[in-house]
C-alpha positions as CSV (number, residue, x, y, z in Angstrom):
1,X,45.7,67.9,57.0
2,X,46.3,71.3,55.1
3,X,43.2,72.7,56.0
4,X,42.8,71.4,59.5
5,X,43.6,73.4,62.3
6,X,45.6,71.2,64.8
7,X,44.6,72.3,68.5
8,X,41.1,72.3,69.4
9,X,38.1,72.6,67.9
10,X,40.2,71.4,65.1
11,X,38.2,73.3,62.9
12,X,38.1,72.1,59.0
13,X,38.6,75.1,56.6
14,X,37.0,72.8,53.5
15,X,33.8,71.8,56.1
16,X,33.6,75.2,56.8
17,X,33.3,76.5,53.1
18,X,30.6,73.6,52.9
19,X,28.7,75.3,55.7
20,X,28.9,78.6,54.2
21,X,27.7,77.4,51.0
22,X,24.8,75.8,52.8
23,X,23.7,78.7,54.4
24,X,24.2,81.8,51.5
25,X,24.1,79.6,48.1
26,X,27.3,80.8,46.8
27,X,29.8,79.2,44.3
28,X,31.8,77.0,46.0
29,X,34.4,74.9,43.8
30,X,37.1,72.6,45.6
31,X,39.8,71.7,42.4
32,X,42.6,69.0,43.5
33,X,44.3,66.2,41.1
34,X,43.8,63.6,44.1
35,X,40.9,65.2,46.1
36,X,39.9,63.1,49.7
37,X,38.1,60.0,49.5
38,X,35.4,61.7,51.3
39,X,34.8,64.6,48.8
40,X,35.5,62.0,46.4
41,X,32.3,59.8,47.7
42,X,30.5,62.9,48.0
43,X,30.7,64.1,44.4
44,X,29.8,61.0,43.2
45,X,26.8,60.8,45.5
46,X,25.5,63.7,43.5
47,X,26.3,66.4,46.3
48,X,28.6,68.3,44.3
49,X,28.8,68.4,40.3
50,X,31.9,66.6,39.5
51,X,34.0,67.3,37.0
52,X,37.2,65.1,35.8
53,X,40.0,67.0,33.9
54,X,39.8,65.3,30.0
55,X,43.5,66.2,29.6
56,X,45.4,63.6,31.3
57,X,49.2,64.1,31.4
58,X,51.1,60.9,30.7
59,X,53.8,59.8,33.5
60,X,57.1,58.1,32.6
61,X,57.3,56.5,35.8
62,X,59.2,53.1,37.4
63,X,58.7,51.3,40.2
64,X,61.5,49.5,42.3
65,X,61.1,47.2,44.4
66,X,63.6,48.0,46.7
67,X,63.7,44.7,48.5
68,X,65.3,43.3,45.3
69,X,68.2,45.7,45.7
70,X,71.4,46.3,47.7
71,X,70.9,47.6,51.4
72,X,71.4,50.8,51.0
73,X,68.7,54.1,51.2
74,X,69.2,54.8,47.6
75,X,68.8,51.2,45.5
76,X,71.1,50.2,42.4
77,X,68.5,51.0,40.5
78,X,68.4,54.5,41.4
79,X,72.0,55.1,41.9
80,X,72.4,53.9,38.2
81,X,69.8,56.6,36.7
82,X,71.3,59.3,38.8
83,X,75.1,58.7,37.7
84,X,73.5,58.4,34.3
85,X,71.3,62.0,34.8
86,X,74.7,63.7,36.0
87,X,76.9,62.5,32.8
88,X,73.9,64.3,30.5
89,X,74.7,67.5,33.0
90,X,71.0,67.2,34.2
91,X,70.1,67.6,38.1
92,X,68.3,65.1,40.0
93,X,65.9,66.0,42.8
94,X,65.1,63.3,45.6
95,X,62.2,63.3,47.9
96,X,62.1,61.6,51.6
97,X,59.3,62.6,53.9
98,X,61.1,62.5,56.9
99,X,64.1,64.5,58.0
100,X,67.1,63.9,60.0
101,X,70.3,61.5,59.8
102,X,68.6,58.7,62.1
103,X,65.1,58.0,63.1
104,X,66.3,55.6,66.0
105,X,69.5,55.3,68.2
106,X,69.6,51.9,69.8
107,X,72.2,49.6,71.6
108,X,74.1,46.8,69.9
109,X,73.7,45.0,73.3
110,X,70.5,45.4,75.1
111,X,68.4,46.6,72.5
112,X,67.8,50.2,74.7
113,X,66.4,53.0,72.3
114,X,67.2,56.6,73.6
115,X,63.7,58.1,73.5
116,X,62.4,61.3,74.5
117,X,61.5,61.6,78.3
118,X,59.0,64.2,77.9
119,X,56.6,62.0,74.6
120,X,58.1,58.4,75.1
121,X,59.3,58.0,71.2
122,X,62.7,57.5,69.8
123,X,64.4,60.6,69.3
124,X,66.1,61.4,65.6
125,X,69.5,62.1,65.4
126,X,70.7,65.1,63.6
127,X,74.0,64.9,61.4
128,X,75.1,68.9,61.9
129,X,74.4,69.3,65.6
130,X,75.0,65.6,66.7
131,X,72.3,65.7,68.8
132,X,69.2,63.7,69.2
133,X,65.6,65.6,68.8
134,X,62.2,65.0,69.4
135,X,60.3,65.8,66.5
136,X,56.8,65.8,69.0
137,X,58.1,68.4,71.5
138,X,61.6,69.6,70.3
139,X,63.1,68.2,73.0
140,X,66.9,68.0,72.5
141,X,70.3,66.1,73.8
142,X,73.9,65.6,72.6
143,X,74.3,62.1,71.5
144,X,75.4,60.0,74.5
145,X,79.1,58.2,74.2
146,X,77.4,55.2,75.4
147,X,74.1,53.4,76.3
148,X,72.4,54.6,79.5
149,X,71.4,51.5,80.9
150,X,74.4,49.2,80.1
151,X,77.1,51.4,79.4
152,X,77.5,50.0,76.2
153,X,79.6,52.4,73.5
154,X,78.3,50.6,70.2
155,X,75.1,52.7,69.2
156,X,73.9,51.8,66.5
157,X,71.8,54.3,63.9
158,X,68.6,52.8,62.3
159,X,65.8,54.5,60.0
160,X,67.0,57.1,57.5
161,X,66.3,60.5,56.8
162,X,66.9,63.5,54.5
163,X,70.3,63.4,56.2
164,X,71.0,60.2,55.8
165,X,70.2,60.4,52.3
166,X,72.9,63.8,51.8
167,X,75.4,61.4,53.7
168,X,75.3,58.2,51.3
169,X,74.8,60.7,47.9
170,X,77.9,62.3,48.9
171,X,79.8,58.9,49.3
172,X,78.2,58.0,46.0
173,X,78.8,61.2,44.0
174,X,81.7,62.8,45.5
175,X,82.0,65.0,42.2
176,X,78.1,66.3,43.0
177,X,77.3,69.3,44.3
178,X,74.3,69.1,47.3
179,X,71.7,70.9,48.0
180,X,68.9,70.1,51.7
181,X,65.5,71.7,51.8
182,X,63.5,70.5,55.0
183,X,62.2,72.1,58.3
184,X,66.0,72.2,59.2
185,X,67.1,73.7,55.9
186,X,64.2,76.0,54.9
187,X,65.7,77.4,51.8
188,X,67.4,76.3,48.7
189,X,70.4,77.8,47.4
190,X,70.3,80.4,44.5
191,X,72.3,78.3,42.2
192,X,71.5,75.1,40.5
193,X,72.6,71.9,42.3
194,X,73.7,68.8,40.8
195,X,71.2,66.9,43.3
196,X,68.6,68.7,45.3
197,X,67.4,66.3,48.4
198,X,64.5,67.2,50.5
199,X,60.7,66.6,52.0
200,X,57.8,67.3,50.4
201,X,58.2,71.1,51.6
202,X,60.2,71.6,48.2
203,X,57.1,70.3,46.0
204,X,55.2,73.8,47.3
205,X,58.2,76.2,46.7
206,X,60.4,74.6,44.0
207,X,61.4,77.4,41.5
208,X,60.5,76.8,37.8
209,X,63.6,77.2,36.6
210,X,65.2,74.4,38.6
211,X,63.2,72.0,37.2
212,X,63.9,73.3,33.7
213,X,67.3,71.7,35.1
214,X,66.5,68.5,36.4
215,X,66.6,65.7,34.3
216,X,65.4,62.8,36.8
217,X,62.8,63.1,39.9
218,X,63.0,60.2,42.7
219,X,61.3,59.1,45.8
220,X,63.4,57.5,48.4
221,X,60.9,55.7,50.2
222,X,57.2,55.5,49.1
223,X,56.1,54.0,52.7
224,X,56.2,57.0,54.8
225,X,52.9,57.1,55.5
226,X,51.6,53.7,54.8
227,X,53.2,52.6,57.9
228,X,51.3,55.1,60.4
229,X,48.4,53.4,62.1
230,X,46.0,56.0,60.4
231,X,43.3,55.8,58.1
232,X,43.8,58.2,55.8
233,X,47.6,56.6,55.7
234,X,46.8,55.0,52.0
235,X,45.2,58.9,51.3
236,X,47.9,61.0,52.0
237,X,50.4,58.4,50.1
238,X,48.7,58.3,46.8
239,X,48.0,62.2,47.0
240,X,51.6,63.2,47.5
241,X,52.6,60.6,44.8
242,X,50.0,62.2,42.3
243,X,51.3,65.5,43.5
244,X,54.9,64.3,42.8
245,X,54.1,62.5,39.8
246,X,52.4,65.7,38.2
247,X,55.2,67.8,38.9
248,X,57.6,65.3,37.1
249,X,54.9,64.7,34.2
250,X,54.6,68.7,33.8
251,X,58.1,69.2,32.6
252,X,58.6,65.6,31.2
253,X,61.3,64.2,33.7
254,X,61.2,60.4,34.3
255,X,60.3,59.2,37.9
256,X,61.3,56.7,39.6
257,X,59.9,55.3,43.0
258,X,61.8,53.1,45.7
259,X,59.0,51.4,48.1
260,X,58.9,48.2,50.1
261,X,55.3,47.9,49.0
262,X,55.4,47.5,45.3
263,X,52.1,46.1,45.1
264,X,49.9,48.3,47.4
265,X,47.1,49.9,46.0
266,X,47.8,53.9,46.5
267,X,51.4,53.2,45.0
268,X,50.2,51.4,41.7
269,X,47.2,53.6,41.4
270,X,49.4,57.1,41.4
271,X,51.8,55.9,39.2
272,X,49.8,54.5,36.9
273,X,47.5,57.4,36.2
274,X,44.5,55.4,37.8
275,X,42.8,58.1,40.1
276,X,39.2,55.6,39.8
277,X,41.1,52.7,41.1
278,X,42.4,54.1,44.3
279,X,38.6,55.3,45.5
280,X,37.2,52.3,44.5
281,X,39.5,50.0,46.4
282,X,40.0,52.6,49.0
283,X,36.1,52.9,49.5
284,X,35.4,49.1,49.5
285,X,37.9,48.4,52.5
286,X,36.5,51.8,54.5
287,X,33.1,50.2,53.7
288,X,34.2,47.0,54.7
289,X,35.5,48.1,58.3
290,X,32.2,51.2,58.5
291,X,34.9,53.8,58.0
292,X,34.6,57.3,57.3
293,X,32.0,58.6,54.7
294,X,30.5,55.4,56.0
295,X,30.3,56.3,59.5
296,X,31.2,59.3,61.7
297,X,34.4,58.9,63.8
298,X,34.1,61.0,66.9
299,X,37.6,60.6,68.9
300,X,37.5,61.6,72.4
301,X,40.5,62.4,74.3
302,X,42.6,63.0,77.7
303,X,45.5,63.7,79.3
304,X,46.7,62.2,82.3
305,X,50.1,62.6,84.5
306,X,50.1,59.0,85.6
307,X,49.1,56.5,82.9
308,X,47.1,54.1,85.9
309,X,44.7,57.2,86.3
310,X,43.7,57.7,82.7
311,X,43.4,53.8,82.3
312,X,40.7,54.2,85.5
313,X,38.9,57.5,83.4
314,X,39.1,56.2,80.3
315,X,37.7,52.7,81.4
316,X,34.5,54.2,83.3
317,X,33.7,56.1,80.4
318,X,34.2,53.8,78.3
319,X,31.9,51.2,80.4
320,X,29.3,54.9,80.6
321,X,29.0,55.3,77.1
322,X,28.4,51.7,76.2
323,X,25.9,51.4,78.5
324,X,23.7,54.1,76.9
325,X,25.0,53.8,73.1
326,X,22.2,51.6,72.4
327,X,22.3,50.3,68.7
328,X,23.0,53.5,67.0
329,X,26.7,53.9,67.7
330,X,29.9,51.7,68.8
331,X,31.8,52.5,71.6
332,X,35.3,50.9,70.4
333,X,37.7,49.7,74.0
334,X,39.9,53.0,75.2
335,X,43.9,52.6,74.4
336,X,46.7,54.8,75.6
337,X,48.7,56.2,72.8
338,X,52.5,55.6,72.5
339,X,53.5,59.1,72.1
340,X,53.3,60.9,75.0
341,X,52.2,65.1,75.0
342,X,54.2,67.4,77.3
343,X,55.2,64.6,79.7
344,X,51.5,63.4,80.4
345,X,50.0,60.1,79.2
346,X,46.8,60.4,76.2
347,X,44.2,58.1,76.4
348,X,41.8,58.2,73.7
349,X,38.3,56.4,72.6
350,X,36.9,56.2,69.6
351,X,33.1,56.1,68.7
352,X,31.5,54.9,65.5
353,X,28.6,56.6,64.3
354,X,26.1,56.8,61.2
355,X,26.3,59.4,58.4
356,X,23.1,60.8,59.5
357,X,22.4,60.4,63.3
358,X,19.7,62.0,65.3
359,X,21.3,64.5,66.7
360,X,19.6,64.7,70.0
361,X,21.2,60.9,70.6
362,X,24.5,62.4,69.7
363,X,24.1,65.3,72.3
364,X,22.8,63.3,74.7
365,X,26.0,60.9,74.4
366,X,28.5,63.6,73.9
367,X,26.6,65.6,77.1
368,X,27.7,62.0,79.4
369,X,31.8,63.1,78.3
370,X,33.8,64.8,80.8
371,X,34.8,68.6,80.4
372,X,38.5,67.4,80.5
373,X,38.3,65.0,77.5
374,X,38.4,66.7,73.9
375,X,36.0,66.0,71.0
376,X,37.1,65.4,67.7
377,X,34.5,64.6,65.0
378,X,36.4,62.5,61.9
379,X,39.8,62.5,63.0
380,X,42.8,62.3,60.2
């Protein structure tokens, strides 16, 4: 997602470089502790020389299972290994990927969830401004006194964020001094906190010498990702954990990980050093299913003001494309996505493709797609 611009043509800085190196023959080298499972398939296809790192660094890592402790964002567990951290005058640094106090306001009564007129998703509360923000369109509103359909005053705050994770630390540690780094709180203070809490912004700009004062690392919640409806959702899990894991094994800090999901393959495979694990499981479900570097996913795209419109659109295409798809590619049913983009609706198709297609069938199926629909070749 790094290297991928996000408005069309979504061009790929790493595809690029491949192209380049295609066409004038120069060194190209891509180095990552937890590269794609694409360039991971790839190397070990032969189409790169691959070259593992001998020198493995040994992580001092638990797992909780966090459905075995209290209800609360930071487990017993935890809590227990940071009051422990602070009596050795150490610092502890906590990771959440995903900001805010609340990522849901809802009614105790009728179950209505304040969402964001202009995208359609819940809107996240924010603890200094009390107001409720969409993190699509930045869209933002006080937080009502009471529901808006039933008039209801008990709201009640679901999901947890950086915020909410400041707020029960504070109850916890009330001796601790805290310290937020997020899109809201961009920069760290120039003295050492007892607890530093923030996203995975602070793994890129976290200044050597705080860590040289941290004595325990911790992840909140391991799941982030694993619960978006994406394919590269077990990906970008186990490559932050590595990433997190690394930084924590570099200066010889113990780690420990809170998840719901104690048994799930990117989880046990970061934390337990086993990088060939992760590709081969990841690979055999992606093969299983004719996933990407098994197939070519081209996503086509629209937005629509009325949703019954780009249901209409999206369903004569859909019918169009099959007709002439033959046996080469899958045309897979359109959907309309739940997150709405500047008030209008997004319907989107997907289409399943071979690693090596003749390209003349591709244009002449892509040619048949309407100027107004976007193209996307191998989504994230």
């Amino acid at each position: 997602p790094l290297y991928r611009e996000g408005r069309s043509p979504h061009a790929d800085a790493t595809k690029i470089a491949e192209q380049r190196w295609t066409l004038s023959k120069v060194q190209l080298i891509f180095a990552s502790y937890a590269p794609s499972v694409i360039r991971y398939h790839k190397a070990q296809a032969g189409a790169f020389e691959y070259r593992e790192d001998s020198e493995t660094i040994p992580h001092n890592a638990t797992l909780i299972d966090i459905r075995n402790e209290a209800r609360s964002t930071i487990g017993l567990s935890l809590q227990k290994a940071i009051q422990e951290t602070l009596a050795q005058k150490k610092g502890v640094l906590l990771l959440l990927n995903r900001r805010g106090l609340a990522t849901m306001v809802l009614c105790s009564d009728c179950k209505k969830v304040c969402i964001c007129p202009h995208c359609e998703v819940p809107t996240v509360l924010h603890n200094a401004s009390r107001r409720l923000q969409c993190h699509h369109c930045e869209f933002q509103e006080p937080l009502p006194l009471f529901c808006a359909v039933c008039k209801n005053p008990d709201l009640r705050l679901r999901g947890k964020g950086t915020e909410k994770v400041v707020e029960e630390i504070q109850k916890m540690f009330e001796a601790a001094t805290i310290a937020r780094r997020d899109l809201d709180h961009p920069h760290l203070p120039t003295t050492h906190a007892d607890i530093t809490i923030g996203t995975q912004m602070v793994l890129s700009s976290i200044p050597p010498a705080l860590m040289h004062h941290v004595g325990l690392v911790g992840v909140v919640s391991a799941d982030t990702f694993l619960n978006l409806p994406m394919v590269s959702a077990p990906e970008r899990t186990f490559q932050l954990l590595v990433h997190i894991a690394l930084l924590a094994a570099s200066h010889h800090i113990p780690l420990m990980v809170q998840t719901l999901l104690p048994e799930h393959h990117a989880i046990l495979s970061a934390l337990n050093n086993n990088a060939a694990a992760f590709y081969a499981q990841e690979l055999s479900t992606r093969k299983q299913f004719s996933y990407p570097p098994y197939s070519h996913l081209i996503k086509l795209s629209a937005l629509y003001k009325t949703s019954s419109k780009g249901q209409q659109h999206a369903e004569q295409l859909y019918q169009h494309l099959q007709s002439i798809a033959g046996n080469l590619f899958k045309v897979l049913p359109p959907r309309l996505h739940e997150q709405k983009i500047r008030t209008q609706y997004q319907w989107s198709l997907l289409i399943k493709s071979p690693m090596t297609p003749d390209k003349e069938s591709v244009h002449t199926l892509l040619a048949k797609v309407p100027l107004e629909w976007n193209i996307e070749v191998d989504p994230e």
